[in-house]
C-alpha positions in Angstrom: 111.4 83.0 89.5 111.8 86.8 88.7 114.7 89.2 90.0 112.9 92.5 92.2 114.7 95.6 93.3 112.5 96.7 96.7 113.2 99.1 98.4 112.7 98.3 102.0 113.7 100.5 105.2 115.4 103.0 102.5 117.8 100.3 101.0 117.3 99.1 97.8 117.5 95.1 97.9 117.7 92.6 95.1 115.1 89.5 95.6 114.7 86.3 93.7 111.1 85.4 94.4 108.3 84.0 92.7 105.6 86.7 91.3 102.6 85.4 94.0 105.4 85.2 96.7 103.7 87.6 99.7 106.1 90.1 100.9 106.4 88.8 104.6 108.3 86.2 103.4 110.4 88.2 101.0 111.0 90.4 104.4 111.4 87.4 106.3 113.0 84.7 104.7 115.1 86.5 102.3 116.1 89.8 103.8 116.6 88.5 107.3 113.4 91.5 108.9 111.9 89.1 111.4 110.4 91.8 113.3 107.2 91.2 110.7 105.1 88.3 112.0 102.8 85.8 110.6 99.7 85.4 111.6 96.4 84.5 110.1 97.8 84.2 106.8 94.7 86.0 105.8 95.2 89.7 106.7 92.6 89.3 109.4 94.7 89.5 112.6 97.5 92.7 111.8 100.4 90.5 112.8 102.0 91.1 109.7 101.5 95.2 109.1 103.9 97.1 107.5 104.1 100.5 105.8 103.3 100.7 101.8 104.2 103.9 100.6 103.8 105.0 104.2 100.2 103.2 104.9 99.6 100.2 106.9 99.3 97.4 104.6 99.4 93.6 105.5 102.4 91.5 104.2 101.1 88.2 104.1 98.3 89.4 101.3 100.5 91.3 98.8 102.6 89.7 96.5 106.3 90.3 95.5 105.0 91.4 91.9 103.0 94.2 93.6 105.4 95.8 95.2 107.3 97.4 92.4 108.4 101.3 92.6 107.0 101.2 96.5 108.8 101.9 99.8 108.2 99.3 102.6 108.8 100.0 105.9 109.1 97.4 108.4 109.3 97.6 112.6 112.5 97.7 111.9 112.9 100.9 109.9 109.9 102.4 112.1 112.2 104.9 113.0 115.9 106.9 112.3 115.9 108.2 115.9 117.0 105.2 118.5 112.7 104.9 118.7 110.0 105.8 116.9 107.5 108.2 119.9 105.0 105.4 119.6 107.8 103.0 120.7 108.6 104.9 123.9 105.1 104.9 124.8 104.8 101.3 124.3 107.0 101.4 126.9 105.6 104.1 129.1 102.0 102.0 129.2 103.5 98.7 129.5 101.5 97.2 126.4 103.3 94.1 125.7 102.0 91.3 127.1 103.5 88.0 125.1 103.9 91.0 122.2 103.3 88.3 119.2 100.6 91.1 118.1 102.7 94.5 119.0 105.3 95.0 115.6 101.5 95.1 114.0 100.2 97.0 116.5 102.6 99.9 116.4 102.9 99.8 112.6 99.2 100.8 112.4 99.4 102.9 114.7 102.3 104.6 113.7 100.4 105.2 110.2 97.4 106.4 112.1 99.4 109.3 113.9 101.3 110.0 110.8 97.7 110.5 109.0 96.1 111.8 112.1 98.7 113.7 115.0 95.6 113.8 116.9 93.6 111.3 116.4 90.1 111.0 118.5 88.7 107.7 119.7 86.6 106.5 116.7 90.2 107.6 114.2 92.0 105.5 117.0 89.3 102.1 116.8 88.9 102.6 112.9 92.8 102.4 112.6 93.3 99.4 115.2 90.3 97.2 114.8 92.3 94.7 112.6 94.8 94.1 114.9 94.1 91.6 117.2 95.8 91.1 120.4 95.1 87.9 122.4 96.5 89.5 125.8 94.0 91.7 125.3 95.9 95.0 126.1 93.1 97.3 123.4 93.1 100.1 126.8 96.6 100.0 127.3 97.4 100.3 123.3 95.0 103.4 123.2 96.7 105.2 125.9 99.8 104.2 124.1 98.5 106.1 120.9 97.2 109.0 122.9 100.6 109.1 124.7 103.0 109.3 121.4 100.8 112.1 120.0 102.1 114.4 122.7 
């Protein structure tokens, strides 16, 4: 095991991990962030997305030992307000369904509008197609998208 400073939500933490230990657990397990969710295990489904240096990136694929120097931003740091505008429209659209999928869902597409303000379709389906959402709510989570660019 190796000692890592991270800096996650703008707080520098100190980790015990092993090197090939993915950073959802570190989030997880160690700093209490349960708002990050496991998946696939893979970084197929976008369960799991959090910011890297402000870019979606999937937790469950990137070890401890890569993280070095980097800010992480999880759901629960999304935002310094009381909600991030992509939150509010959540809301607004009524996107949850069993919301397993929707941490991963606004932490891509929070990065998309952060990259894009005004994204078009195609930005919108680039950004989003590897986040899978068994309730199936793809409409509502565009509208969402379209709404918190306003």
């Amino acid at each position: 095991m190796a000692t890592y400073n991270i800096k996650v939500n703008g707080k520098m933490h100190k980790v015990e991990a092993d090197a090939d230990t993915p950073i959802l657990w570190v989030l997880r397990d160690h700093l209490n962030l349960v708002g990050t969710k496991y998946g696939c295990g893979i970084a197929q489904c976008g369960a799991c997305t959090i910011h890297v240096n402000g870019d979606a990136a999937r937790s469950c694929s990137i070890p401890i030992s890569s993280i070095a120097e980097k800010e992480i931003t999880t759901i629960e740091g999304l935002s310094d307000i009381v909600r991030h505008p992509i939150q509010d429209a959540w809301r607004e659209h009524d996107v949850p369904q069993c919301g397993y999928c929707q941490a991963g869902q606004m932490m891509s597409a929070s990065s998309l509008i952060k990259q894009h303000p005004n994204p078009t379709d195609d930005q919108i389906d680039t950004a989003m197609r590897g986040n899978i959402c068994r309730c199936a709510t793809y409409k509502r989570i565009k509208s969402a998208i379209k709404t918190a660019t306003k």
